[in-house]
Every structure is written in C-alpha cells, then in structure tokens.
TIMI-2910 file (N, C-alpha, C, CB; in pm, 1 decimal, decimal comma, always signed):
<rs>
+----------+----------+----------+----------+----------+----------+----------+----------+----------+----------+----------+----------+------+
!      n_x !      n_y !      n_z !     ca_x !     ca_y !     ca_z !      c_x !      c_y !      c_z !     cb_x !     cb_y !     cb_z ! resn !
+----------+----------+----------+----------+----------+----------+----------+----------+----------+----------+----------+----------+------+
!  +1738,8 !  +2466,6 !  +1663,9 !  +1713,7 !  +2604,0 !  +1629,8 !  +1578,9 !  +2620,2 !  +1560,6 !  +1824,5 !  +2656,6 !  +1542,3 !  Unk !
!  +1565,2 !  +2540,5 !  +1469,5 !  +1361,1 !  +2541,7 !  +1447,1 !  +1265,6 !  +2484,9 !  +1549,3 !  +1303,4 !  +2439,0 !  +1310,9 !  Unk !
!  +1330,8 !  +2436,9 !  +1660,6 !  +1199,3 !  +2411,4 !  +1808,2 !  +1083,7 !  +2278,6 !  +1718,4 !  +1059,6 !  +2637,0 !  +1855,9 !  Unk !
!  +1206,3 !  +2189,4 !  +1623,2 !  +1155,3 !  +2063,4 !  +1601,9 !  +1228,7 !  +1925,8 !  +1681,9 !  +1162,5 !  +2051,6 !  +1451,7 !  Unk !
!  +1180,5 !  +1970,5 !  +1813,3 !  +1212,3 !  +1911,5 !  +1905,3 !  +1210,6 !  +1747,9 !  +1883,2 !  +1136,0 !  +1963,2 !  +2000,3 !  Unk !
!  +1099,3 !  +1697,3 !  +1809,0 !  +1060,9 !  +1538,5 !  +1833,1 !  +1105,1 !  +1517,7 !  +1706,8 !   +895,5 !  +1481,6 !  +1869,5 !  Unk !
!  +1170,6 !  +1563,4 !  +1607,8 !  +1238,0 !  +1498,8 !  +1431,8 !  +1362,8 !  +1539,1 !  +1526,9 !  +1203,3 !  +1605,6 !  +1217,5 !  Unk !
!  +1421,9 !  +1606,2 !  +1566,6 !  +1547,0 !  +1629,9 !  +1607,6 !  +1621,4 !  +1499,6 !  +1699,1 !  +1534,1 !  +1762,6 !  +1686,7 !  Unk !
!  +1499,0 !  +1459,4 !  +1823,1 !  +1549,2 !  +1334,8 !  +1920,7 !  +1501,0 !  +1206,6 !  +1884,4 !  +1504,6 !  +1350,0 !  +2068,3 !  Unk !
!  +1451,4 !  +1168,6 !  +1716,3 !  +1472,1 !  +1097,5 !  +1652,4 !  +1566,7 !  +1060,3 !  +1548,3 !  +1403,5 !  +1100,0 !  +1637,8 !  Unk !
!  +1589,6 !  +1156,8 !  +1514,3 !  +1731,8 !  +1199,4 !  +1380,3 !  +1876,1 !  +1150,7 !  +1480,1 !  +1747,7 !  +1445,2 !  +1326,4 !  Unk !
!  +1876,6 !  +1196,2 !  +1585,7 !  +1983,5 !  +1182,4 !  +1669,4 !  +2034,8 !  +1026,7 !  +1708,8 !  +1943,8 !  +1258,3 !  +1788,6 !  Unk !
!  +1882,1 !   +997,1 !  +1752,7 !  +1859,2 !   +845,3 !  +1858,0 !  +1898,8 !   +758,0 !  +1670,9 !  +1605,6 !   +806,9 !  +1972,2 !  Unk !
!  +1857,7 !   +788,8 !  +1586,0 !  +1890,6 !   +733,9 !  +1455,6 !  +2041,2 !   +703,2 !  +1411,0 !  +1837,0 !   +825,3 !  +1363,3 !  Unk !
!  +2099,9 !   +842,1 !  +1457,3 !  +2251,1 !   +820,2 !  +1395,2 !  +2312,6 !   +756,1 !  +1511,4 !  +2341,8 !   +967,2 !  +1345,8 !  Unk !
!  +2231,7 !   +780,5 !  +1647,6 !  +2326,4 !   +685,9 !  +1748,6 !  +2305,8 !   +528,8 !  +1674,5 !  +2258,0 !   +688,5 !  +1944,1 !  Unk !
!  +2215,5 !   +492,7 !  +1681,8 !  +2162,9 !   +329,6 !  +1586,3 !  +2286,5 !   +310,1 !  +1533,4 !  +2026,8 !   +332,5 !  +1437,1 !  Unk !
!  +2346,1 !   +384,6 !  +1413,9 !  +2397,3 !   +356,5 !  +1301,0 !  +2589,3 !   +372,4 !  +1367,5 !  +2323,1 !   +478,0 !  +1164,6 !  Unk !
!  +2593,3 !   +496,8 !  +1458,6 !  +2771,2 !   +501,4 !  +1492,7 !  +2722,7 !   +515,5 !  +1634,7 !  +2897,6 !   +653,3 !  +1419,4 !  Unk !
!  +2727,6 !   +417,1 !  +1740,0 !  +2687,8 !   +445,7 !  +1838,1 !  +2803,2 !   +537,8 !  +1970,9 !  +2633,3 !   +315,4 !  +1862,6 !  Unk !
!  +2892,2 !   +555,5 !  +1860,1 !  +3057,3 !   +676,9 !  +1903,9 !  +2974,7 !   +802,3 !  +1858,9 !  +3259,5 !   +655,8 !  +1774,1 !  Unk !
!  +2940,1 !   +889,4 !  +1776,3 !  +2907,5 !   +991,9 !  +1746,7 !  +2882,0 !  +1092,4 !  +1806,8 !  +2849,5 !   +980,0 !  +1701,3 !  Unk !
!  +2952,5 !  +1126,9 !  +1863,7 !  +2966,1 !  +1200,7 !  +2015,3 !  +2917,5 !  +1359,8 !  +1986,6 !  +3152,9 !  +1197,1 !  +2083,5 !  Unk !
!  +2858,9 !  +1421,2 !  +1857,9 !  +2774,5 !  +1507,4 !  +1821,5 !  +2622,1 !  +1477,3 !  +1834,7 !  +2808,7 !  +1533,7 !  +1702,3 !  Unk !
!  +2575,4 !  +1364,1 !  +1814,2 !  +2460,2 !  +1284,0 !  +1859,4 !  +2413,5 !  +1318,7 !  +2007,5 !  +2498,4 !  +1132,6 !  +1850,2 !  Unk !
!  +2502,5 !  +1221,7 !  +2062,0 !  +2505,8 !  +1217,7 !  +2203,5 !  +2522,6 !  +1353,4 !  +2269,4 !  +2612,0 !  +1129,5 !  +2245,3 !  Unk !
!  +2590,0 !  +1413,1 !  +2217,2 !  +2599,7 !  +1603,0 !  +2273,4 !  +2446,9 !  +1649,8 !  +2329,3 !  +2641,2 !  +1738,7 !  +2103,5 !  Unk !
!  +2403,0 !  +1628,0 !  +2204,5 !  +2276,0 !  +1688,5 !  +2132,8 !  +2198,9 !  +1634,8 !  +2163,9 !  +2257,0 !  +1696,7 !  +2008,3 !  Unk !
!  +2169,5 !  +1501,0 !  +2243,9 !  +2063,0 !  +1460,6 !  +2281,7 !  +2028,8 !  +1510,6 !  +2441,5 !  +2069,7 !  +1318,8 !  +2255,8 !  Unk !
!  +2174,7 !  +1502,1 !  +2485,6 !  +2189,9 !  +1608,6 !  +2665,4 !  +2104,9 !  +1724,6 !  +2662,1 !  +2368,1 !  +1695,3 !  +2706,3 !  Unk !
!  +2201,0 !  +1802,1 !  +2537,2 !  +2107,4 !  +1938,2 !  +2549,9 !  +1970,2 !  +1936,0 !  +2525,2 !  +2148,0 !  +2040,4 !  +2460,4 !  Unk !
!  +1864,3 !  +1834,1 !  +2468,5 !  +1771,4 !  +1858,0 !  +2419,0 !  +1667,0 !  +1885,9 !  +2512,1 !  +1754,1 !  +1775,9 !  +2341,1 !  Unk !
!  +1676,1 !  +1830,8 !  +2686,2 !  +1590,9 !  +1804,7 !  +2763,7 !  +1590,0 !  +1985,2 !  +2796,8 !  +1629,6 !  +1676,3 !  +2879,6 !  Unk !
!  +1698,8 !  +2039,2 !  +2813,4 !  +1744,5 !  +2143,3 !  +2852,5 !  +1658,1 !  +2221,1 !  +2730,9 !  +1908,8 !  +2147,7 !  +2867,4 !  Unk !
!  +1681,2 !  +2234,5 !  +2630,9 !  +1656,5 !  +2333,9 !  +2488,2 !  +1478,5 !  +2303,4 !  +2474,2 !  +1772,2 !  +2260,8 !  +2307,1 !  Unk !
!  +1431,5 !  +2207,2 !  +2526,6 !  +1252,7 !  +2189,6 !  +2505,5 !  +1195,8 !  +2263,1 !  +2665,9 !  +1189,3 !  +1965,6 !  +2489,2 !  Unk !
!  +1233,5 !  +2248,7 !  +2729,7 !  +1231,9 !  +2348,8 !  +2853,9 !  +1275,9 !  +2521,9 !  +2846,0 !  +1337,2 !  +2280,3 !  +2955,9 !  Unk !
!  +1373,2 !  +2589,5 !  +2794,8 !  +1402,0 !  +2705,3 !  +2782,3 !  +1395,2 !  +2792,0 !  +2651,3 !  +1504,1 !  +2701,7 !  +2827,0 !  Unk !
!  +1356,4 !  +2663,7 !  +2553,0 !  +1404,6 !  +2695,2 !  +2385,7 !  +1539,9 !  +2758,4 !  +2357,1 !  +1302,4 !  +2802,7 !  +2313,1 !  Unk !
!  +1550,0 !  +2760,5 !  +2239,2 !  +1701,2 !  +2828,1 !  +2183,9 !  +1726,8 !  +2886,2 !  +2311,1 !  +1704,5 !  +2955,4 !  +2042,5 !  Unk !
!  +1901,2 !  +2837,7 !  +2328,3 !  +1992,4 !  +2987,9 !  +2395,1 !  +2007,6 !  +3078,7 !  +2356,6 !  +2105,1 !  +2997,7 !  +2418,9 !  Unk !
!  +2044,4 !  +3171,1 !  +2417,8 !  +2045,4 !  +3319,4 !  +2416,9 !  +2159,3 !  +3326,3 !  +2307,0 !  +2079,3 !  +3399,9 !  +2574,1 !  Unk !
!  +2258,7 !  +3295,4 !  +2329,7 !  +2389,0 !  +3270,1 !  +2254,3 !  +2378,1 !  +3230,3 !  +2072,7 !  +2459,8 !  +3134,6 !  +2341,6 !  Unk !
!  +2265,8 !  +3157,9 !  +2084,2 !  +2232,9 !  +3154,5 !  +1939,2 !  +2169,4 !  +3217,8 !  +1857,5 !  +2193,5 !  +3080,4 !  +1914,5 !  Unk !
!  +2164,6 !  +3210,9 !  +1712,5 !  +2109,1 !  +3324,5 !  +1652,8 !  +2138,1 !  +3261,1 !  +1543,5 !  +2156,3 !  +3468,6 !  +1676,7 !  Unk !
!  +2004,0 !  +3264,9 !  +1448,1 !  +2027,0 !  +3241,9 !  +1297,5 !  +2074,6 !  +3322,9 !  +1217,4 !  +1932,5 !  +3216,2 !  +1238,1 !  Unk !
!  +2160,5 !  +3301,9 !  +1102,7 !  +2239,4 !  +3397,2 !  +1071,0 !  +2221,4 !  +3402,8 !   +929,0 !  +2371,7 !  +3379,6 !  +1117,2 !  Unk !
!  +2149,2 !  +3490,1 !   +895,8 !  +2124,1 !  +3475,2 !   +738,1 !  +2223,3 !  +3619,1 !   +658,8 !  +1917,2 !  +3491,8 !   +703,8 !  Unk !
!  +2359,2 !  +3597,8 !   +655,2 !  +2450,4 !  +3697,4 !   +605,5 !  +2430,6 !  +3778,3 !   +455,7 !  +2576,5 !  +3625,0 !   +603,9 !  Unk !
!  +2375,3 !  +3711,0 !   +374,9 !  +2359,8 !  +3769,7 !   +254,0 !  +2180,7 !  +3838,2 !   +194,7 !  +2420,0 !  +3645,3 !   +162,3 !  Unk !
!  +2114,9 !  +3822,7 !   +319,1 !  +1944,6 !  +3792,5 !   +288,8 !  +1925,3 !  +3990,1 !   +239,4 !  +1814,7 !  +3714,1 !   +497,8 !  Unk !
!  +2008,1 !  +4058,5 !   +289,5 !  +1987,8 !  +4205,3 !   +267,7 !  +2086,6 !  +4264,7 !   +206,0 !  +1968,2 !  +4276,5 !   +380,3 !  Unk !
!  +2156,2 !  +4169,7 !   +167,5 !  +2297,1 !  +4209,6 !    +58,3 !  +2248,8 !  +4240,2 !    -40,0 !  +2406,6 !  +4104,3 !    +13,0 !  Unk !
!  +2310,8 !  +4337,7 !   -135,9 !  +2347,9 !  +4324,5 !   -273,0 !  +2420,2 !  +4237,1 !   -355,3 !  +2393,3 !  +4404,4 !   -293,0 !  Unk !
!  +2422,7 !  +4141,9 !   -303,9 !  +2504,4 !  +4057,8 !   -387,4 !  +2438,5 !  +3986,6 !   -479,2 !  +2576,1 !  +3972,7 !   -319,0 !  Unk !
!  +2463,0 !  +4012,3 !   -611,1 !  +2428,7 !  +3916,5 !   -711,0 !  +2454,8 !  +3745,2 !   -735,7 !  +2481,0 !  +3974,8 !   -803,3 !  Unk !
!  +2354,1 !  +3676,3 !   -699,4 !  +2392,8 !  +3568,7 !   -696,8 !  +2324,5 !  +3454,5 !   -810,7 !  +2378,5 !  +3544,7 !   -565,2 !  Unk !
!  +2374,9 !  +3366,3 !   -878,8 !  +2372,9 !  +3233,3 !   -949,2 !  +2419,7 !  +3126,4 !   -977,1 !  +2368,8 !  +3235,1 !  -1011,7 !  Unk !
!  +2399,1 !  +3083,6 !  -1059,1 !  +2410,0 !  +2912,0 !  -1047,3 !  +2487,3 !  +2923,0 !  -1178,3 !  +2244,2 !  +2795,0 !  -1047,8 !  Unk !
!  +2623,8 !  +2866,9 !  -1242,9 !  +2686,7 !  +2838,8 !  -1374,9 !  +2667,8 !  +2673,9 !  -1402,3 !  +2854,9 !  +2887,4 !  -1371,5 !  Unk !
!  +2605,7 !  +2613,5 !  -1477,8 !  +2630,8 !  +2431,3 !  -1509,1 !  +2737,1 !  +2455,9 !  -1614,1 !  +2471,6 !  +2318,6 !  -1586,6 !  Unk !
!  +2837,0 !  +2374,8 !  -1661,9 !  +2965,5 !  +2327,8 !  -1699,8 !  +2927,4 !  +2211,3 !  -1755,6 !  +3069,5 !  +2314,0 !  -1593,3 !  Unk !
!  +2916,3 !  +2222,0 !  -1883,8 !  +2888,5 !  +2034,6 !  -1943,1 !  +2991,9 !  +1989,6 !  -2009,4 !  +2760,0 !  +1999,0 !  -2061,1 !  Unk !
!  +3027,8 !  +1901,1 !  -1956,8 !  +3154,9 !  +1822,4 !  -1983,8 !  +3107,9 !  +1711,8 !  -2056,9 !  +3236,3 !  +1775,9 !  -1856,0 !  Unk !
!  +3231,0 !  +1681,2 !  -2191,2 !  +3221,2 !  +1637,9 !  -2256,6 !  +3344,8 !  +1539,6 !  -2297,7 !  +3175,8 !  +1715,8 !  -2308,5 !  Unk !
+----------+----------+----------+----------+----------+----------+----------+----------+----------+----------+----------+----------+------+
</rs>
C-alpha cells in the first residue's frame, strides 16, 4: 500500500528465511509481481478513521510500584 515495492520483496523473502511455512509471506510475494505492474487494487484504501474526528485523544503512564 506505500508502492515500497523492493523493502516489501525483501521483508517477505526475509520472513520466508526465518518460517519458510508462512503462508502470508508467500501470499504476498505472488501478488507483488501483479501490485508493481497495476499498483494498489482498486479494492483497497487506506483508512485513516479518526484523522477528522473529534475525538480527544492521549496517552495515561501508570507507575507501578
């Protein structure tokens, strides 16, 4: 989805190295020949749900003692 095509079919070919079952890897390396030829599918879409919200948002730390 960021069209970092060559960190992506290294990151992949990497975790195949390490679980060579990882059958999210291997998914993802099929589609890649496909996704550097057409870019993102149509079907996808980044989804940033809160970027125009009102929602008040922060961080609480808890120090335990």
């Amino acid at each position: 989805m960021q069209e970092d095509y060559d960190q992506a079919e290294v990151a992949w070919q990497r975790a195949l190295e390490i679980d060579p079952a990882y059958t999210i890897a291997k998914q993802n390396l099929v589609a890649l020949s496909n996704t550097r030829n057409t870019g993102i599918p149509s079907q996808m879409e980044m989804n940033e749900p809160f970027r125009n919200g009102k929602l008040k948002q922060g961080i609480t730390f808890l120090l335990e003692e």
